[in-house]
VOPAGU-2260 file (C-alpha; in pm, 1 decimal, decimal comma):
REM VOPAGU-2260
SITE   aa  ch    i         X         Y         Z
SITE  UNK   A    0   11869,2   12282,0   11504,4
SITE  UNK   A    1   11863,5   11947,4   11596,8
SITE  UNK   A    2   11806,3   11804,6   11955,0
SITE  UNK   A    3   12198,6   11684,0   11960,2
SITE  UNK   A    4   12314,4   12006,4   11892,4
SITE  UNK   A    5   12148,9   12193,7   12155,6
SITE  UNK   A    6   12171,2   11898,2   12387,5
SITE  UNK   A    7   12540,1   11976,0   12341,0
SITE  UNK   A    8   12498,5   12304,0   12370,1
SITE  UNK   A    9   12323,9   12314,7   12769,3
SITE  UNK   A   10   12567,6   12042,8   12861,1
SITE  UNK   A   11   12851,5   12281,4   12795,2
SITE  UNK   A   12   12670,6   12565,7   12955,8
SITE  UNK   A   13   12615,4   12383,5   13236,2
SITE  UNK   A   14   13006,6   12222,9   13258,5
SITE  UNK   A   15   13095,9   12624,2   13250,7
SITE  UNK   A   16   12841,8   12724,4   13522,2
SITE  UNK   A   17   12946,8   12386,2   13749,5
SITE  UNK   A   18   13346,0   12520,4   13635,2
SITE  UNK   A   19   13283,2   12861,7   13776,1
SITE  UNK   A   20   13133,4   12782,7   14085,2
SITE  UNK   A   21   13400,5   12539,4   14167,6
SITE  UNK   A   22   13645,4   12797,0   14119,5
SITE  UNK   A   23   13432,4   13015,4   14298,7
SITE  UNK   A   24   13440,8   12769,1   14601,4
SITE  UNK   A   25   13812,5   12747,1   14589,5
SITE  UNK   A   26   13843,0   13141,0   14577,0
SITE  UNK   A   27   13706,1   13128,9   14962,9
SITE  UNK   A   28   13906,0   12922,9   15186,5
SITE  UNK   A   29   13750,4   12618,1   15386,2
SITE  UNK   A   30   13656,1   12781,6   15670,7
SITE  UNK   A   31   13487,3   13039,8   15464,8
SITE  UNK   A   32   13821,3   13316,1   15442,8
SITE  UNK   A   33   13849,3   13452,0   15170,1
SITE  UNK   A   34   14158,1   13387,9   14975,8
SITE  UNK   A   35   14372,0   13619,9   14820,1
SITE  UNK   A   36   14372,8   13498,9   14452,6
SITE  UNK   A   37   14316,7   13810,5   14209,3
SITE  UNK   A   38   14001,1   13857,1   14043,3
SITE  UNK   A   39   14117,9   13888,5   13744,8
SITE  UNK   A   40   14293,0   13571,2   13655,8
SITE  UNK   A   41   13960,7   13377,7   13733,5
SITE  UNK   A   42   13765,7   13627,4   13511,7
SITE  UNK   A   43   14007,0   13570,4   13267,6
SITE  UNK   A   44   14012,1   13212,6   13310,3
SITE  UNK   A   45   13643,2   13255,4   13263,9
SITE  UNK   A   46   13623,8   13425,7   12954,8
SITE  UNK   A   47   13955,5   13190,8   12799,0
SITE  UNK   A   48   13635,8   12907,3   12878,6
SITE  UNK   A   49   13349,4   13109,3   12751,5
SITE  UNK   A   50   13569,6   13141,9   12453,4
SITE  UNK   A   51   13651,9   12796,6   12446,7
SITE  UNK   A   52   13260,7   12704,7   12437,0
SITE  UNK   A   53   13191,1   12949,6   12214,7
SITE  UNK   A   54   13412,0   12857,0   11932,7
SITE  UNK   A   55   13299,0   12424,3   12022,7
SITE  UNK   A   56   12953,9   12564,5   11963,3
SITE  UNK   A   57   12992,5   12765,6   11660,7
SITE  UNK   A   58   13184,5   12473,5   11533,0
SITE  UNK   A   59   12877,3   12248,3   11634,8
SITE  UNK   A   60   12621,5   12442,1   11432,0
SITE  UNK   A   61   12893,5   12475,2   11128,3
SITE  UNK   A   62   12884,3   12082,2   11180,2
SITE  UNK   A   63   12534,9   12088,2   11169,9
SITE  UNK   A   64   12489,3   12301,0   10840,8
SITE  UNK   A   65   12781,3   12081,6   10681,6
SITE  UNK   A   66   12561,6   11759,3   10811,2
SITE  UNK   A   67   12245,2   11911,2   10668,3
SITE  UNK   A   68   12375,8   11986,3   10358,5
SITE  UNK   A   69   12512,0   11689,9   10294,3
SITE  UNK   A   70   12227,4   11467,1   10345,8
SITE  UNK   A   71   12034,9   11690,2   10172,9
SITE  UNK   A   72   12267,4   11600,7    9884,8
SITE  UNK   A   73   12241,6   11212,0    9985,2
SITE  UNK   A   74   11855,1   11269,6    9933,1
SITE  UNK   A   75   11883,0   11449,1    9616,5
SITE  UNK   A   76   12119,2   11142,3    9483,7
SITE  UNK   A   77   11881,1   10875,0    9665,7
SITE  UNK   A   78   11559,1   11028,9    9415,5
SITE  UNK   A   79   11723,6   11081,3    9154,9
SITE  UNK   A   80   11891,0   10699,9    9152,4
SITE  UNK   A   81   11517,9   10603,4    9242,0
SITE  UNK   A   82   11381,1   10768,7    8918,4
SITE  UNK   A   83   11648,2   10600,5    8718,0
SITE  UNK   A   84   11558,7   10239,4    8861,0
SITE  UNK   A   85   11245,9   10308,9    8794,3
SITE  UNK   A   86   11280,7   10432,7    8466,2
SITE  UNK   A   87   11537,0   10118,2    8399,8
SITE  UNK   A   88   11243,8    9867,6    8527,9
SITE  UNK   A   89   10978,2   10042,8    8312,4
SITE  UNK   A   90   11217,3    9967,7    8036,6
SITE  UNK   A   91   11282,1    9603,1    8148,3
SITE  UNK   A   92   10927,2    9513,2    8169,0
SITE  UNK   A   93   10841,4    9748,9    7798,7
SITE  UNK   A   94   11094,4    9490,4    7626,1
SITE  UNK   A   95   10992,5    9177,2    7827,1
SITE  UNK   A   96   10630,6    9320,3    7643,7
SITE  UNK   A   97   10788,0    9328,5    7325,6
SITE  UNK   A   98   11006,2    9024,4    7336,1
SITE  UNK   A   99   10737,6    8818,3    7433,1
SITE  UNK   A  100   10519,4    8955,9    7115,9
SITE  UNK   A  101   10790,5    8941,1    6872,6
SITE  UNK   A  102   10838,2    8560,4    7035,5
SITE  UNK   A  103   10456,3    8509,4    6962,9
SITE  UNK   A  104   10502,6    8642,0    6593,5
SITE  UNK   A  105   10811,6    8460,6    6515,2
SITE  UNK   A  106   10640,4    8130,8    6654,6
SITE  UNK   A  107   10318,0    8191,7    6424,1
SITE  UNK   A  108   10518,0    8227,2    6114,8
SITE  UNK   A  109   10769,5    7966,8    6174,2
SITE  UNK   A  110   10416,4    7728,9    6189,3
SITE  UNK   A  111   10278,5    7914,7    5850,0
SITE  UNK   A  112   10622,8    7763,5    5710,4
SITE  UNK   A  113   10636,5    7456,5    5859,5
SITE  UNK   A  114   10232,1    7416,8    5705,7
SITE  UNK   A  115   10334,2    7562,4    5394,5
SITE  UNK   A  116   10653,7    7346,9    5369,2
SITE  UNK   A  117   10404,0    7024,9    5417,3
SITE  UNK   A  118   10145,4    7121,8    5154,3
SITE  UNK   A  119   10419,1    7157,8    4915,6
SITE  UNK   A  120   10541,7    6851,3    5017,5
SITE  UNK   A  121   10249,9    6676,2    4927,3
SITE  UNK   A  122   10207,7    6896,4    4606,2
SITE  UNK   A  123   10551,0    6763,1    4490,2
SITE  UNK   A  124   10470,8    6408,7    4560,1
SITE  UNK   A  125   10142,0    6446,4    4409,7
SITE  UNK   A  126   10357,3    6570,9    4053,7
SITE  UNK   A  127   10630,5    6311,9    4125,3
SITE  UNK   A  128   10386,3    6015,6    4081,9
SITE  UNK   A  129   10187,3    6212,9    3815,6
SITE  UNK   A  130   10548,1    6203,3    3641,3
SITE  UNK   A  131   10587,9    5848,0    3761,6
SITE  UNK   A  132   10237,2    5728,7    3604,1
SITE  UNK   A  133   10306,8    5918,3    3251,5
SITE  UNK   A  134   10668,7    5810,0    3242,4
SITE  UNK   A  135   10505,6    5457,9    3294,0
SITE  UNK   A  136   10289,7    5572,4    2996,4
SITE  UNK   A  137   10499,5    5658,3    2765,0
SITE  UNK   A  138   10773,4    5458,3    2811,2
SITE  UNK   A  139   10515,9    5186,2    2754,6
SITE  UNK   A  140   10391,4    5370,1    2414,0
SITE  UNK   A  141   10774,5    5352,7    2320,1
SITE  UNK   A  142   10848,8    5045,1    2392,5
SITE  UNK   A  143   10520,2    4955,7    2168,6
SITE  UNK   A  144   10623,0    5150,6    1925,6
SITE  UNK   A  145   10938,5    4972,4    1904,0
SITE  UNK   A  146   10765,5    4670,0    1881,2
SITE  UNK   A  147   10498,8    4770,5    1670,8
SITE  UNK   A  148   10843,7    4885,9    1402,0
SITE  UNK   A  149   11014,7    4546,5    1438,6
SITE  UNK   A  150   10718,8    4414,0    1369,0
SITE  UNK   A  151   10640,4    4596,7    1006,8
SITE  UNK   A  152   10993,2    4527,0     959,3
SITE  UNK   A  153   10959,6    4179,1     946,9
SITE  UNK   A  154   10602,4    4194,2     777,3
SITE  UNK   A  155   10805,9    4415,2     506,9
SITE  UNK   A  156   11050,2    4164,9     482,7
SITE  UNK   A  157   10818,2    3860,9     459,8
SITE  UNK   A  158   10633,9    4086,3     170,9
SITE  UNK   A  159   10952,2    4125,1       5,9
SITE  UNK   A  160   10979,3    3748,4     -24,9
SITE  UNK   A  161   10620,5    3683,0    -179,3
SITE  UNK   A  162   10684,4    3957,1    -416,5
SITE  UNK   A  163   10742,7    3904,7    -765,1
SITE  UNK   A  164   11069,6    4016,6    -879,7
């Protein structure tokens, strides 16, 4: 049992024992006569007390049980919250683990894109002004060509004229 509880317990034994002896005292008179007050109402006025203490007590150590009980309850719901916040932080700090790697991976490849998206870049540049130069080339070739045909035209024509019809 707790201290409190028996504390309680010898304060109300002693209140009864200081109770009885007061009544005891006023049983015999002041100048020590004793006084005609039957025996029996005291003893019953004893045992009414006795009773009285008897059932505060045994409600005391019910309260006591009930107290126990439920902080035993408070202590069972205490660990087992603990476990779960510690099972919740585990968690936490797992996907903090994995959130920071999958941050890591997802930074890597968006700089293999970025790289990849400049050496194609310069790839396509590098054909555009291949394109550029051979347009150049044979638009040039065309245009000579076209040149080259106006040309023969008018040396077929001057032909014609020296010809003999």
């Amino acid at each position: 049992m707790p201290r409190k509880i028996i504390i309680g317990l010898i304060v109300i034994i002693i209140l009864t024992i200081v109770w009885v002896v007061i009544w005891r005292q006023q049983l015999i008179g002041q100048n020590g006569e004793q006084l005609e007050v039957p025996i029996n109402k005291v003893n019953i006025l004893v045992i009414i007390f006795l009773a009285v203490e008897a059932v505060i007590a045994g409600f005391l150590i019910w309260l006591h049980f009930i107290l126990k009980k439920a902080d035993e309850e408070l202590l069972k719901r205490y660990y087992t919250i603990k476990n779960q916040s510690q099972k919740l932080n585990e968690a936490k700090i797992s996907l903090e683990i994995r959130i920071q790697a999958r941050t890591r991976e997802l930074q890597e490849l968006a700089q293999k894109l970025e790289e990849q998206v400049r050496e194609r870049t310069k790839e396509l540049q590098n054909k555009i002004r291949e394109l550029e130069k051979f347009q150049k080339i044979t638009v040039g070739r065309e245009l000579k060509m076209i040149e080259l045909k106006k040309e023969i035209e008018k040396l077929k024509e001057e032909l014609e004229k020296y010809k003999p019809t």
